[in-house]
Every structure is written in C-alpha cells, then in structure tokens.
C-alpha positions in Angstrom: -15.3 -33.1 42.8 -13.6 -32.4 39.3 -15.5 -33.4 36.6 -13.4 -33.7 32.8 -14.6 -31.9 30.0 -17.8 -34.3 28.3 -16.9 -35.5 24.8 -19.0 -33.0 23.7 -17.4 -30.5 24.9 -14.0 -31.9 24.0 -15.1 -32.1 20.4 -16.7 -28.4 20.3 -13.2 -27.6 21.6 -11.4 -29.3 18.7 -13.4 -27.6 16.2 -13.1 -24.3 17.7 -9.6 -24.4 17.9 -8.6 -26.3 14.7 -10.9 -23.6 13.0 -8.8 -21.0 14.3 -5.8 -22.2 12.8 -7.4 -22.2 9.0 -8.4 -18.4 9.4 -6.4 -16.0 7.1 -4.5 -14.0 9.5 -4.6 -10.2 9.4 -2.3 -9.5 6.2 0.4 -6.3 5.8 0.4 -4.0 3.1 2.8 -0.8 2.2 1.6 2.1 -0.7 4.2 5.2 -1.6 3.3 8.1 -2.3 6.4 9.8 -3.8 5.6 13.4 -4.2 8.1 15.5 -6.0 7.6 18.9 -4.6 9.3 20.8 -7.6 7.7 18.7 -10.7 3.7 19.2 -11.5 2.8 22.3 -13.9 4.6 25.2 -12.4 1.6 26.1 -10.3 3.7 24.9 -6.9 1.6 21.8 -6.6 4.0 18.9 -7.4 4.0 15.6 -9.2 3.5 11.7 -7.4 4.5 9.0 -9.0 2.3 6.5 -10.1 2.0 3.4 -11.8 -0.3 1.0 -13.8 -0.2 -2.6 -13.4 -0.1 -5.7 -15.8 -3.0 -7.2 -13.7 -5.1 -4.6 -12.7 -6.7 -1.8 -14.8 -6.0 1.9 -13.6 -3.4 4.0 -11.9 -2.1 3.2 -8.4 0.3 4.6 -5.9 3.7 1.9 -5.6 3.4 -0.8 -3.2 2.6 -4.2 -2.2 3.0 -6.9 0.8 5.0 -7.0 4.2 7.7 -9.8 3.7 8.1 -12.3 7.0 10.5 -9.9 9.4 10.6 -7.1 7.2 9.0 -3.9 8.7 6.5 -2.0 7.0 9.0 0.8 5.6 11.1 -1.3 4.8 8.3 -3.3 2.8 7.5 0.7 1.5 11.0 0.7 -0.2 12.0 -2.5 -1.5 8.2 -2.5 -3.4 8.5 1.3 -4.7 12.6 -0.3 -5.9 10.8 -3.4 -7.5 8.1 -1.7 -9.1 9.5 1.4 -10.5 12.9 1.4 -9.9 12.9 4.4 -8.0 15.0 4.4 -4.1 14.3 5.9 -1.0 17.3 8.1 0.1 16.0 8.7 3.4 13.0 6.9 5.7 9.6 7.0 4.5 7.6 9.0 6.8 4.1 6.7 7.8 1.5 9.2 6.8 -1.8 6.8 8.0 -2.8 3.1 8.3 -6.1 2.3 6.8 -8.4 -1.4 6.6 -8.9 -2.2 3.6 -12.0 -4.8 3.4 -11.9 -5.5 -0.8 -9.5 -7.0 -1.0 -10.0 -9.7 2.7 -11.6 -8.5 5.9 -8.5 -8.6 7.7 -6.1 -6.5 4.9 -4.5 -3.7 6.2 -2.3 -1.0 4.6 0.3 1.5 5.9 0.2 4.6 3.6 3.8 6.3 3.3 5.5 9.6 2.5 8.4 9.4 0.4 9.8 13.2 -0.4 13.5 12.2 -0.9 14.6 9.6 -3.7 16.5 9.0 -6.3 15.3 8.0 -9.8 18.6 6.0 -11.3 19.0 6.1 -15.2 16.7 3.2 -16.5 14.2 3.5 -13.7 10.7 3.9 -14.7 11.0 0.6 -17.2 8.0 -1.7 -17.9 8.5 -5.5 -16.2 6.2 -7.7 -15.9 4.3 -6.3 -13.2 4.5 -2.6 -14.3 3.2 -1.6 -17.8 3.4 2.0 -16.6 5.0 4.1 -13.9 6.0 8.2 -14.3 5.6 10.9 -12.4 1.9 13.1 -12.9 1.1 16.8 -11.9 -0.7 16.4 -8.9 -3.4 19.0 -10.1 -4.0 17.0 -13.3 -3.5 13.4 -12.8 -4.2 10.5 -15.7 -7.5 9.2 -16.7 -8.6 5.7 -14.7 -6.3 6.8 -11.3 -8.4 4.9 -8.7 -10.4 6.5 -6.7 -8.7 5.0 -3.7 -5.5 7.1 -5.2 -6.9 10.0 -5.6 -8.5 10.1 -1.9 -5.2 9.3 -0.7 -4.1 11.9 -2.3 -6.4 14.7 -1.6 -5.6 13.7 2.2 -1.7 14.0 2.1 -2.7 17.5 1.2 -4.9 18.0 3.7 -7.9 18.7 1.4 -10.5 16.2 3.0 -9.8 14.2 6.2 -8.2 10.9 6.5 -10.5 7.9 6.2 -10.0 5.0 8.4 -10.7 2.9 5.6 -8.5 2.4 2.1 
C-alpha cells in the first residue's frame, strides 16, 4: 500500500527546498598577475603590475568577478582592461584556482598568468576604482601589498608551494 508524504513531511520538504534557493551560490573570481620579465631592477627578476583600490587599503594583483557566460580568462582580461588599462595580447595562462573563505564560504578565484600585453598610451590612469596601478620590481614591491599578493607571488616563482587557499 502507498502511503503520501505526512504534512510534516511535506512541510520539512518545503523548507528544505525553499532554503536551498536563498543560499548564495558558489561565486567566480579572476586575479592577473602580469609579470614583465624585462622590467624590475636589472637583477633578472622582473616587475608585476599592481594596483591600489579606491575601496580597499593596500596593493592587489588586477582582477575581479566572472560576468554571466563569460569564461574565467576572459573575466581575467576585460577586469585587468577595466582596471588598468592594460590588454592581454595573447591568452592568459590559468596558473592555480584557490577558495577563498573572507570574503563568503563559497568564493573562489582563478589565479592567471599574463606575460604578453600591451600597455596603450594613457593606460595606468586613476578612475574611480583605481587610485593606483604601475608596474613594481618583483624583488622590492610597495609598502601595504597584501599578504595574499605577495604569496601569490612567491608561488608563480616557485619559492614556496601553492596553497589551496587565497
């Protein structure tokens, strides 16, 4: 004999699945590390361009949210063209996708390679997102670069291992 679900367990049901549908899905994000292999202080190291935001305090690697049906490199170039005006000549290479619990428990971010660009006259500019961008030798990078940055950094070159975690 079939027995349907009590009210109970119609109403437990409900909740559960109306629940489901108010949880923040798992978010996108893309960072840039451009790295200019013949800038930096002579010593063979390089430069990476960072920047400094209006909203945050510190020095960050480019980069921001996946647009609906955009993939995440091309999410990698249109932020490093909105923030800094710089343009990726040729497809940013995925270096290592991290979670990144500050910001939600469901963030992600794909970490990116950029080695060939272009940096158009007028690039670089303050807007209203960007108080700061240029490019900094990798061996002596600015006061207040995030930690996060910096570990990034010391694992593109292979200094410490990659975390799984931003």
């Amino acid at each position: 004999m079939s027995r349907s679900p009590s009210l109970v367990t119609r109403l437990v049901r409900s909740v559960v699945l109306s629940g489901a549908r108010w949880r923040r899905a798992m978010t996108l994000g893309a960072r840039v590390a451009v790295i200019d292999a013949g800038g930096g202080d002579g010593d063979g190291s390089g430069s990476v361009l960072l920047v400094r935001h209006s909203y945050l305090p510190g020095w960050y690697l480019p980069g921001g949210g996946v647009d609906p049906g955009e993939t995440l490199a091309a999410a990698a170039c249109r932020e490093l063209a909105e923030e800094t005006g710089v343009l990726c000549e040729a497809a940013p290479v995925l270096f290592a996708i991290y979670h990144n619990a500050q910001g939600h428990p469901r963030d992600h971010v794909a970490l990116y390679r950029v080695s060939r660009f272009t940096v158009p006259e007028g690039a670089l500019a303050p807007n209203a997102e960007i108080r700061e961008a240029g490019f900094f030798p990798l061996c002596d990078l600015p006061d207040g670069t995030t930690p996060a940055t910096r570990r990034r950094l010391a694992e593109l070159a292979g200094t410490v291992p990659v975390s799984e975690v931003w």
